[in-house]
C-alpha positions as CSV (number, residue, x, y, z in Angstrom):
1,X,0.0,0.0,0.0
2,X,1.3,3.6,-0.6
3,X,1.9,6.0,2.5
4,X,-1.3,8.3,1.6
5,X,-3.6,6.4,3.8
6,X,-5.6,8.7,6.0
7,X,-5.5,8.3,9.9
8,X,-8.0,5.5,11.2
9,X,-7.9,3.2,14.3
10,X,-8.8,-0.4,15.3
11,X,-6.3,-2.6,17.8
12,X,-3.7,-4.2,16.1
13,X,-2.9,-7.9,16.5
14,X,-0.1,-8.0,14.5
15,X,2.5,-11.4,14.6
16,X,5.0,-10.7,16.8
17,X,7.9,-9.2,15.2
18,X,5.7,-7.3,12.4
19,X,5.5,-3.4,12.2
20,X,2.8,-3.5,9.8
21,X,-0.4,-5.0,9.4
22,X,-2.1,-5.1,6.2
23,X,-5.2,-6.3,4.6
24,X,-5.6,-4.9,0.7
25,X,-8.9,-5.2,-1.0
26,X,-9.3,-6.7,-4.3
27,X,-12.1,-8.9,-6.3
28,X,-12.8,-11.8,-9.0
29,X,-12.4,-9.3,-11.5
30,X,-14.2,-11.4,-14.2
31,X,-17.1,-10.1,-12.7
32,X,-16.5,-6.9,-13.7
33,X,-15.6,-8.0,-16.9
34,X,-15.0,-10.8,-18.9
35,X,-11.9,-9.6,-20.9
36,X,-8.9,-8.5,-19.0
37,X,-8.6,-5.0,-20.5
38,X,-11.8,-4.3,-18.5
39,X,-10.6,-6.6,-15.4
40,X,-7.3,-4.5,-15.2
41,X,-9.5,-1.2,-15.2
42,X,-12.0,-2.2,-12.6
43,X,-9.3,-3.1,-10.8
44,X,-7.6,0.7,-11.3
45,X,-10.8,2.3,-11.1
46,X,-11.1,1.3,-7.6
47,X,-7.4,2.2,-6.5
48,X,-6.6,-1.5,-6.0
49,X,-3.5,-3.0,-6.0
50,X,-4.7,-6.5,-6.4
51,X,-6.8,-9.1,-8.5
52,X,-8.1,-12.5,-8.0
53,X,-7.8,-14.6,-11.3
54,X,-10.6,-17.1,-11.9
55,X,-11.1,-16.6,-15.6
56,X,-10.1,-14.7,-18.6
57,X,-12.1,-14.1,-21.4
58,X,-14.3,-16.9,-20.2
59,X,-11.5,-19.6,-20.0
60,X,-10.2,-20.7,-16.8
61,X,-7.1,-20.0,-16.2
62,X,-5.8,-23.4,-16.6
63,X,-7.4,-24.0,-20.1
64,X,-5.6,-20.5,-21.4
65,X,-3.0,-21.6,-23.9
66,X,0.5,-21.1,-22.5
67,X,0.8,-17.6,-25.1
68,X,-2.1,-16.1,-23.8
69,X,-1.3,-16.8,-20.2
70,X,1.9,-15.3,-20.9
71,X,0.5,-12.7,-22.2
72,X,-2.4,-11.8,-19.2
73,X,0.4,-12.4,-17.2
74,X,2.7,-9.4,-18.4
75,X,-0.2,-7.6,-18.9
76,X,-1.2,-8.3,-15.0
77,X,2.5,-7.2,-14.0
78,X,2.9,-4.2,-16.5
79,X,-0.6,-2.5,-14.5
80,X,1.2,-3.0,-11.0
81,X,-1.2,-5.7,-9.7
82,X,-0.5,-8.6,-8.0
83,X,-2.7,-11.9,-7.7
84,X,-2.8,-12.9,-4.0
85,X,-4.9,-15.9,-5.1
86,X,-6.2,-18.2,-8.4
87,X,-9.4,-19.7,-8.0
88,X,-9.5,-23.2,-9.5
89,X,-12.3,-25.9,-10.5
90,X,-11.0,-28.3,-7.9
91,X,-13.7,-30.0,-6.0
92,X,-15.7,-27.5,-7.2
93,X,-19.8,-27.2,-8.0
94,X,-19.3,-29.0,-11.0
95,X,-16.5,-31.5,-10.0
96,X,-18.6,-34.7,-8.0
97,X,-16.9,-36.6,-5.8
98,X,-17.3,-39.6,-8.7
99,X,-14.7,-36.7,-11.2
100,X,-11.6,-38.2,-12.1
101,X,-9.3,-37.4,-9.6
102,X,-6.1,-37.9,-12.3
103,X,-7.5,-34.6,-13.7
104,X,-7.9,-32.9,-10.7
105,X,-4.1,-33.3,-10.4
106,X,-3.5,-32.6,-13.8
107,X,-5.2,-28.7,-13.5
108,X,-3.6,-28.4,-9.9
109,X,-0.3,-29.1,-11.8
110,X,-1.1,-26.4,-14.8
111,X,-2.2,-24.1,-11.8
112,X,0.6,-24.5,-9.4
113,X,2.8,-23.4,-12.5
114,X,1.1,-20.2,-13.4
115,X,0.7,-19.3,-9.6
116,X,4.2,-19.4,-9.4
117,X,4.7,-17.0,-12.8
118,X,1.7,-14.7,-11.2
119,X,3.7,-14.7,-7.8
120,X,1.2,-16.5,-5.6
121,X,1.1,-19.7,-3.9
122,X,-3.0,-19.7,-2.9
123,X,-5.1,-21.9,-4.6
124,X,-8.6,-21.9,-4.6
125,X,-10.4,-25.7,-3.9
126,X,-13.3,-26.8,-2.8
127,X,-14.4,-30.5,-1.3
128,X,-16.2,-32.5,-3.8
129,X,-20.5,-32.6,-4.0
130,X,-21.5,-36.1,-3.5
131,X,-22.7,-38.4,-6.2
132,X,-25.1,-41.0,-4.7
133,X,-22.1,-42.2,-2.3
134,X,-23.2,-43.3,1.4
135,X,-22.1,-40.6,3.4
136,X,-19.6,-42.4,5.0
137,X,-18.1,-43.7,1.6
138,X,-18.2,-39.5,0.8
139,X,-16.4,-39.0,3.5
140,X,-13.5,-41.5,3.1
141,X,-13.1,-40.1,-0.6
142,X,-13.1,-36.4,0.4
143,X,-10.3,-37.1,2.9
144,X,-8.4,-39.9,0.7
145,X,-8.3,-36.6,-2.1
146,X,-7.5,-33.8,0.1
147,X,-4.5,-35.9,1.7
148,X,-3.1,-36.6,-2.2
149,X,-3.9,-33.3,-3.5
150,X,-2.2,-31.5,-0.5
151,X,0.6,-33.9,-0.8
152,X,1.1,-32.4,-4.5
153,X,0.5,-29.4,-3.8
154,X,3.3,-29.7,-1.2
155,X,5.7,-30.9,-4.2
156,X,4.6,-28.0,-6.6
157,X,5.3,-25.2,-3.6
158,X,1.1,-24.4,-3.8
159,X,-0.8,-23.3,-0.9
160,X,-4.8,-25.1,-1.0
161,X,-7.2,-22.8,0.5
162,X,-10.9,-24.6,0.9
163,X,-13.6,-22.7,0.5
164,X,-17.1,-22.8,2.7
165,X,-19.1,-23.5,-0.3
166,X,-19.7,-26.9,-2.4
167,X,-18.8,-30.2,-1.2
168,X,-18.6,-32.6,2.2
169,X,-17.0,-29.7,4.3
170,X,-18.3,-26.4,3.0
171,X,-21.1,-25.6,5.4
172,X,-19.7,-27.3,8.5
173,X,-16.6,-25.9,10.2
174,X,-15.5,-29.6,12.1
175,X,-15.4,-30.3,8.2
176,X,-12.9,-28.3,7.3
177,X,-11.3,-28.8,10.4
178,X,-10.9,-32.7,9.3
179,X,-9.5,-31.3,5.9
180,X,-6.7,-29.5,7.4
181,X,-6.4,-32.5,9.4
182,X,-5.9,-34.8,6.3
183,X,-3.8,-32.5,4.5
184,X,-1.2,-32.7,7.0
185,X,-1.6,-29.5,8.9
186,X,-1.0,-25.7,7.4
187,X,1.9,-26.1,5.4
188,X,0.4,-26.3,2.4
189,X,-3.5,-26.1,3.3
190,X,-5.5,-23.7,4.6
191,X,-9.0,-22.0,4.0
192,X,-10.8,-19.4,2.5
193,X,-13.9,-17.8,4.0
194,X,-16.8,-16.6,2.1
195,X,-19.0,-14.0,4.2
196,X,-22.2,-15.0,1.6
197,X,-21.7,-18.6,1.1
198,X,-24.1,-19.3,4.2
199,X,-27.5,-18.0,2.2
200,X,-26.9,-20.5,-0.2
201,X,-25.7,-23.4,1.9
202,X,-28.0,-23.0,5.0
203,X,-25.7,-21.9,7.7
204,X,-24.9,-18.0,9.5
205,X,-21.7,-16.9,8.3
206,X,-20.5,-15.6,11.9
207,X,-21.5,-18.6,13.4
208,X,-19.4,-20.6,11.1
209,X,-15.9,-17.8,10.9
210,X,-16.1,-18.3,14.9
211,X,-14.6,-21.8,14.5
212,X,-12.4,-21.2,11.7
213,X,-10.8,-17.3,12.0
214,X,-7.3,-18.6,12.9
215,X,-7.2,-21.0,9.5
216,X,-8.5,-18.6,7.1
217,X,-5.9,-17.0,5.1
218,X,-8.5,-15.0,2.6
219,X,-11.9,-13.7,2.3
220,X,-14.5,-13.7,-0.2
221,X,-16.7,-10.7,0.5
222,X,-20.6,-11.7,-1.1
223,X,-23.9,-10.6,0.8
224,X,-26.9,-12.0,0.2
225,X,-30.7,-12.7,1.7
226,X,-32.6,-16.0,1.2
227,X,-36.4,-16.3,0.1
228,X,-38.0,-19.2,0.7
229,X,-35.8,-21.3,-1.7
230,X,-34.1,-18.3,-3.7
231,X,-31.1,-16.4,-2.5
232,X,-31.1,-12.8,-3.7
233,X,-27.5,-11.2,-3.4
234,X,-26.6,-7.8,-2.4
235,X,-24.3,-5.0,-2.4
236,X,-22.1,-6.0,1.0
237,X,-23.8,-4.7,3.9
238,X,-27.5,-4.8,2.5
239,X,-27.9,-8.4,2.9
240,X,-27.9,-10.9,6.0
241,X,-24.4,-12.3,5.9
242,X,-23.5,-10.5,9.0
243,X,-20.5,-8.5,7.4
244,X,-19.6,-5.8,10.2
245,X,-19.3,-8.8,12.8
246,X,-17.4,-11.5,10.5
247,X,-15.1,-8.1,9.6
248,X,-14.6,-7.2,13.0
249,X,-13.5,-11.1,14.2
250,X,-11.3,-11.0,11.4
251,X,-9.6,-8.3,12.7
252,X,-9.6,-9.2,16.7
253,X,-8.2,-12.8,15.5
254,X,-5.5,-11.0,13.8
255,X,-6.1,-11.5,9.9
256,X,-3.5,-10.5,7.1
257,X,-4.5,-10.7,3.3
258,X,-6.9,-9.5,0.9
259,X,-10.9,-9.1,1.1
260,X,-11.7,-9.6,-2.5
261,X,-15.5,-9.1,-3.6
262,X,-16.8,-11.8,-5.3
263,X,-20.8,-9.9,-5.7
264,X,-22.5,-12.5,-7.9
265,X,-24.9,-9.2,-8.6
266,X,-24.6,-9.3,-12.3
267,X,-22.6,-12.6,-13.2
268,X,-22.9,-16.0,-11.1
269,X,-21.1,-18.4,-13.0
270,X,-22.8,-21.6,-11.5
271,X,-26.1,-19.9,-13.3
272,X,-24.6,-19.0,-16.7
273,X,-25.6,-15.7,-16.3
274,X,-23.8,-12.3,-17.4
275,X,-25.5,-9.1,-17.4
276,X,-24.4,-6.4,-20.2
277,X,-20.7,-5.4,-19.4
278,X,-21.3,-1.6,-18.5
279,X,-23.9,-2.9,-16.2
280,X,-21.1,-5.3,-14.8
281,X,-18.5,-3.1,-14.6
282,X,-20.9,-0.4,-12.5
283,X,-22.4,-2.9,-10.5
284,X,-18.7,-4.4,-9.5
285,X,-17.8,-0.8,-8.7
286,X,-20.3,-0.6,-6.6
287,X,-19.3,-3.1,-4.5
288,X,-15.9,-2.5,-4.1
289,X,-17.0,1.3,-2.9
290,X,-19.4,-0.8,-0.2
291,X,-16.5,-2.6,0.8
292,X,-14.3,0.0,1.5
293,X,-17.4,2.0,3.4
294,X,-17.9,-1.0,5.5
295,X,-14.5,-1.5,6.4
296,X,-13.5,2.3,7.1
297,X,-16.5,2.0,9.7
298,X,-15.6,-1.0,11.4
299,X,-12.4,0.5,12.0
300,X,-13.2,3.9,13.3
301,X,-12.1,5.3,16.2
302,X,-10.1,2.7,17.1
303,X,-6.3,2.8,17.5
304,X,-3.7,2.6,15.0
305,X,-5.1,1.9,11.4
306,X,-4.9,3.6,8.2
307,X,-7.4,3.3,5.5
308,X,-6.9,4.4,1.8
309,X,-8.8,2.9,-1.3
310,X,-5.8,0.1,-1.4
311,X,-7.3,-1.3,2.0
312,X,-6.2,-0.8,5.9
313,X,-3.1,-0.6,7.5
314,X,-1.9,-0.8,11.2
């Protein structure tokens, strides 16, 4: 972050020998826009220094031929931004616990390279929808995967990060306990929190962070409401996903990171749906702007931070 943040205050809980604390914002930029030119200037529009990579024009990351991930690559690097973390199909909504886990490894193995030229070592997984397994059979094979995936990723010098969405241990924070558990411990796994995951999945966000704060090493920021059996989502901090209060344990259970905004407003991916792109890129702006109101008032009036449209600093 640069030095032009303006005075603000929360308590610090910084590592011990750290004299900084910082937690930049960012976003899935291919919700503001499919092609990179208009990720990269979402991204500048809001003062960011960051990006989260999940596709680019409409191809995951690990399907982009090697020129034209070279390519978004210098690109990323000529604007100044960084990628804290790649999101990949791992375990994912559309990846059943019955995919072929050979192919799993294959894309963690594409990944795990172009993490390393985007200077990252996060990667996004999930933990596998069942397929019609017993649950304790779904169980087995969630753990038997995360143990050989995290063993790999170990190998390739890739940090896992599990998200609270689809699969065994999404909505249940034992779960993903277990996970880290199978994986060997922290070295190379840890999690990712999603503030709006819980409309969708049937859980309170809050209730859910309280058990896993210490393990989370990034945040998704999503609000949302549920109706009956629809989930309408919001601009962050008009919904029900308890933002202020998962922001403010984040912050008393000393996180360091990014919170990138992943809105679902205007594109949601699992729906196939993409809004026109000026309404994208407007809407995505939007949320980025909530994000930064919300976390400028958490942190107010207490000691020690900085806040700047880059994110807070202690």
């Amino acid at each position: 972050m640069s030095t032009d943040l303006s005075p603000r205050r929360i308590t610090s809980h910084s590592p011990p020998g750290r004299t900084e604390r910082r937690i930049g914002y960012c976003g899935i930029t291919d919700e503001a826009a499919a092609d990179l030119a208009g990720q990269l200037a979402a991204a500048r529009e809001l003062g960011w220094q960051a990006i989260e990579l999940r596709t680019v024009d409409g191809q995951p990351l690990d399907l982009l031929s090697r020129p034209a991930f070279a390519r978004a690559a210098a690109r990323i690097a000529e604007a100044g931004l960084t990628v804290p973390v790649v999101a990949s199909r791992i375990g994912g909504w559309a990846r059943p616990i019955s995919c072929d886990l050979d192919q799993e490894l294959v894309e963690l193995t594409v990944l795990a390279d172009r993490c390393t030229a985007l200077g990252t070592r996060y990667l996004r997984i999930m933990s596998y929808p069942n397929d019609a397994l017993p649950e304790q059979e779904w169980e087995r094979e969630v753990l038997r995967r995360i143990r050989v995936l995290a063993r790999r990723a170990a190998e390739l010098g890739v940090v896992l990060l599990h998200e609270n969405c689809s699969g065994w241990a999404g909505r249940d924070g034992g779960r993903a306990l277990r996970l880290l558990d199978a994986a060997g411990g922290t070295d190379h796994f840890g999690l990712l929190f999603d503030t709006g995951n819980g409309a969708a999945h049937g859980y309170r966000p809050l209730e859910l962070l309280r058990t896993l704060a210490p393990y989370v090493r990034h945040v998704q920021v999503k609000d949302a409401v549920r109706r009956g059996d629809q989930v309408e989502y919001r601009v962050p901090g008009q919904g029900t996903a308890e933002l202020a209060d998962c922001l403010r344990l984040l912050l008393d259970t000393g996180y360091q990171g990014h919170l990138s905004i992943e809105p679902h407003l205007v594109h949601r991916p699992h729906e196939g749906f993409r809004a026109p792109a000026a309404v994208c890129r407007a809407e995505f702006a939007a949320c980025g702007q909530a994000l930064r109101s919300l976390a400028e008032a958490v942190v107010a009036g207490e000691p020690g931070w900085r806040t700047g449209p880059e994110g807070l600093a202690c």
